[in-house]
N, C-alpha and C positions, 0 to 999 in steps of 0.2 A: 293249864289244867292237866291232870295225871288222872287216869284211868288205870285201877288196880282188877286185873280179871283174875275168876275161878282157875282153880287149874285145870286144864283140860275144858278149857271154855267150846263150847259147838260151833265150831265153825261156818255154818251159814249164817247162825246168830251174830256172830264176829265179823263174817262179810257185811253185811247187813249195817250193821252199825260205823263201819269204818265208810261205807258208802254213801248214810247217812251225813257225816259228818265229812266227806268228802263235800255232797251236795252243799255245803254250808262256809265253802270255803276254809277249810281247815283240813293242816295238814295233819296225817297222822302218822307217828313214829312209834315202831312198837319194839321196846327191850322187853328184848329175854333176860329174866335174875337167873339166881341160882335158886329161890323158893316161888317166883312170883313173874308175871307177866305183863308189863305194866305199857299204855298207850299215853305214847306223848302228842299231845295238840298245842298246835300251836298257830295262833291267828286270834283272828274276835271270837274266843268264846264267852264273852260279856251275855249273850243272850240263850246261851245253851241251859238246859234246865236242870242242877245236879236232881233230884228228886227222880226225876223220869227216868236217866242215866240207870243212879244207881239202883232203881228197881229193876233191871236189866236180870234176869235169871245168872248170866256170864261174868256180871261184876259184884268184885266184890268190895270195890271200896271208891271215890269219886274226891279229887283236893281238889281244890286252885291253886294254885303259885301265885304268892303274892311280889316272889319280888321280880322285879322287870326286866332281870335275867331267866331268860325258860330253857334253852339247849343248853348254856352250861352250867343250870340249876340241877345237882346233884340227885335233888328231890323228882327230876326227871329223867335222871341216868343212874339209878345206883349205882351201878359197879364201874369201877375207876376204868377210864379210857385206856388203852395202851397204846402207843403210836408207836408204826412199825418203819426203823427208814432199815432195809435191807435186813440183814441180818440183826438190828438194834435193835432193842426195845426199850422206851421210856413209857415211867406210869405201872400201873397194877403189881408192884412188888418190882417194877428192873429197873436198876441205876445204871445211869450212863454219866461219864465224862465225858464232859466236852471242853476243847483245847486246843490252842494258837494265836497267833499274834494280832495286836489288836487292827494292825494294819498289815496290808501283803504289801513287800517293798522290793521283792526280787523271785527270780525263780529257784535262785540257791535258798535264799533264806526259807520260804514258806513249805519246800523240800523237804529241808534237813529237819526245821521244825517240826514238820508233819511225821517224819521218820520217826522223832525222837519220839514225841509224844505217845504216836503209836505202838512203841514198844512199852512205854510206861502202862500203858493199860486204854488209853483214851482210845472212845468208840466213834467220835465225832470230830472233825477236825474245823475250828471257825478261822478267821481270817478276811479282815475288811477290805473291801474294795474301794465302796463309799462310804465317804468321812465324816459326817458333820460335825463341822466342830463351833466353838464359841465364836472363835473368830476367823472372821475372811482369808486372813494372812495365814494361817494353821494352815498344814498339810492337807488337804483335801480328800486322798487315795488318790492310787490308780486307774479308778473307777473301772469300763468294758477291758481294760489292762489288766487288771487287777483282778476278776471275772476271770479272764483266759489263765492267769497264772494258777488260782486256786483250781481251775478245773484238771489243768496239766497236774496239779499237785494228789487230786483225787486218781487221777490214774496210774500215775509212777508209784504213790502209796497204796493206794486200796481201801481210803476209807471215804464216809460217805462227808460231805459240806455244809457248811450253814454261813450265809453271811447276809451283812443288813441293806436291805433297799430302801431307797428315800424319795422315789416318786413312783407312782402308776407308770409313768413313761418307759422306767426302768426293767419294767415286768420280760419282756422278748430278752433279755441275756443271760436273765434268772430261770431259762427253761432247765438247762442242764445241774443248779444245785437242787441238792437234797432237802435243804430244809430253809424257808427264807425265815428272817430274822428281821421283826418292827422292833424298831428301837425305842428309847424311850419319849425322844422327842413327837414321833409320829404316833402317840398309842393314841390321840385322838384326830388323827388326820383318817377321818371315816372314809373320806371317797377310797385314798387308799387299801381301807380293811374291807371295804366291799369288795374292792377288783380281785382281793386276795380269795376273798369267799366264795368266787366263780372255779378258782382251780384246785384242781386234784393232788396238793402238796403238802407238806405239813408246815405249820408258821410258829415261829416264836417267838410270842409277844409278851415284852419288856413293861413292867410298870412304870409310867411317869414320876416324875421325881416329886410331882407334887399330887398325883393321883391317889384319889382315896380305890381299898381292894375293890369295892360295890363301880367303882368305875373303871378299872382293871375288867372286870367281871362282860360288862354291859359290854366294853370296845373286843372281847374274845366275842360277844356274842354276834355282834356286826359280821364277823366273820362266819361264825356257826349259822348266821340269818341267811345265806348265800348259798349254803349249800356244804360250805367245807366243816367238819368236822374234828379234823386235826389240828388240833391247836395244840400249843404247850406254853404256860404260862411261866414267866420267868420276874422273879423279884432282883433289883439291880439295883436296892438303894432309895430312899426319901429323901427330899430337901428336908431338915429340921433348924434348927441353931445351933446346932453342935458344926464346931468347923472346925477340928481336931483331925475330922476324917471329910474325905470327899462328899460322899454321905451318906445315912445314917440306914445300915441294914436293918430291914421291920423281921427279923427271924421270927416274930407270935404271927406274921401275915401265912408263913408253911401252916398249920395246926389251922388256921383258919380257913384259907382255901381248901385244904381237905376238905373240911367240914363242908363247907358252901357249895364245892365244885367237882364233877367226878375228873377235872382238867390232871395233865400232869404239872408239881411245880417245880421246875429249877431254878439254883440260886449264881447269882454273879457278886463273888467275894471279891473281886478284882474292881469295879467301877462303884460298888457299895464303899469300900475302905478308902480307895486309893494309894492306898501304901502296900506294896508288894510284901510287907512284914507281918501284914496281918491276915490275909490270904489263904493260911492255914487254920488258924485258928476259927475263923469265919466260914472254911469249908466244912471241919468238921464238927462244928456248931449246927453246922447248917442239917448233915448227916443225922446228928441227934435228932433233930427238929422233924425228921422225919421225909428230909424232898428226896425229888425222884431224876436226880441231877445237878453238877455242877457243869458251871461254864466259865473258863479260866483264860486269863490272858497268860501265855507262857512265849519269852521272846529269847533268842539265843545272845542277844548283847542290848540288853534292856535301856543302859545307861545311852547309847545310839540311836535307843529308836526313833520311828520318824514320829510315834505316835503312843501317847501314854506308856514311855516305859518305868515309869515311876511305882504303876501297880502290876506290872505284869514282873513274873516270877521265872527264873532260870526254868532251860528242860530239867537239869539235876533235882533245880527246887522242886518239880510237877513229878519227877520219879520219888520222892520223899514222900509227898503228899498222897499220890496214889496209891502209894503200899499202906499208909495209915489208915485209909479210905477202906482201902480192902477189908485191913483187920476188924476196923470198925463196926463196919457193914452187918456182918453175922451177929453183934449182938444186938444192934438197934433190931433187927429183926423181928425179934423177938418179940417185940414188947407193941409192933405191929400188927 
């Protein structure tokens, strides 16, 4: 339920009713808009009275949320989230790149990478540690290895981390990245998106390959139910019947999570295609589409890699890309 107040509501009156509805087990969240001031509840309001509510001298308007997403029901946050890792900003108008290798395999490699990238323009550097893969025999990472490298790699470059965790257990080595990353296997391993909702970080959560958005939606909220708020939603791709490509990017899912969600969304051209040749065209598709982020697999000898270098793209290819990106940028704006 959304509580829409007067402007310049009276503030005893306002204490008063948040107390109220404190006493009642219900939390209250109150946004500031830009026109409006709006209280978010959340808990069993099943038994609250809108009628009483909205005769309230203070309000001026009283919903329910029907859908069984409420923190990152839009309709409960107008104004788009911005998530801040350092100097970054993802969401409310700022694009970020994000960029590296789908696995860390060395300290030269994830280095150089990180360098290169970093001059390209990229504000976020990723790089796996932990692997899951299809199969047992697959590469696995470097796992707590792999951790120390990318961290060594955050300091010699200067920019901030993202990489993916695959159990609760793993949470104590992921104090020092900037941003952890659910993958898509885990967007419905909930014990995990709780533990994540306890801490003061930002998460970025991958759509399953077979998850419908409305379920996308609900497992960010597991998280937002915890206490965290920073989330960033990332589209990486559908199972469909097309097996031409890895698979199949839902680009109409960007235009729709807007709509749905004040969440930021970023797209992965990279594990969507699977083919490093398409990777462009999918980012800047994606750009149209309106997201507030790409996330790219870029490897210095792809054809080597230990891990998916099939769709990850040269640094040369990501300095290509990135200037495109730029150009582009200023006119999608527009039309935003």
């Amino acid at each position: 339920m959304i509580i829409v107040l007067e402007q310049n509501p009276e503030e005893k009156q306002l204490d008063s009713l948040k107390q109220w509805l404190n006493s009642m087990d219900i939390n209250v969240q109150t946004i500031e808009g830009i026109h409006s001031t709006v209280l978010g509840l959340v808990g069993d309001t099943s038994t609250i009275d809108i009628e009483f509510i909205g005769a309230l001298d203070i309000v001026a308007d009283v919903k329910r949320i029907q859908e069984p997403y409420k923190q990152a029901n839009r309709r409960f946050h107008p104004l788009d989230t911005i998530i801040s890792i350092g100097d970054v900003k993802i969401g409310g108008g700022n694009f970020a790149m994000i960029a590296g290798p789908c696995a860390v395999e060395s300290h030269e490699q994830i280095c150089m990478i990180a360098s290169s990238v970093k001059s390209s323009g990229a504000a976020i550097l990723r790089g796996g540690a932990f692997k899951p893969r299809t199969s047992p025999y697959a590469f696995q990472g470097l796992r707590a290895d792999g951790i120390e490298l990318m961290l060594e790699a955050k300091k010699e470059i200067g920019l901030p981390i993202i990489s993916e965790i695959m159990d609760i257990s793993q949470l104590p080595l992921f104090d020092n990245i900037d941003i952890i990353q659910v993958g898509a296997r885990n967007m419905h391993n909930f014990e995990l998106l709780k533990a994540l909702g306890k801490i003061n970080k930002p998460v970025l959560l991958k759509r399953g390959f077979s998850a419908t958005i409305q379920e996308l939606l609900m497992s960010a909220e597991y998280i937002m139910a915890g206490g965290n708020e920073e989330v960033i939603l990332c589209e990486r791709g559908i199972r469909t019947f097309e097996t031409t490509t890895r698979n199949t990017l839902d680009l109409a899912s960007i235009p729709v999570l807007k709509e749905l969600t004040h969440l930021p969304v970023v797209i992965d051209p990279s594990h969507s295609t699977g083919y490093a040749k398409y990777v462009k065209s999918m980012s800047l598709a994606a750009v149209a589409a309106g997201a507030d982020g790409l996330i790219i697999e870029v490897h210095n000898d792809p054809a080597n890699a230990m891990c998916d270098g099939q769709q990850s793209i040269t640094p040369e290819a990501f300095s290509e890309l990135s200037a495109h990106v730029n150009e582009l940028l200023p006119i999608i704006n527009k039309f935003y």
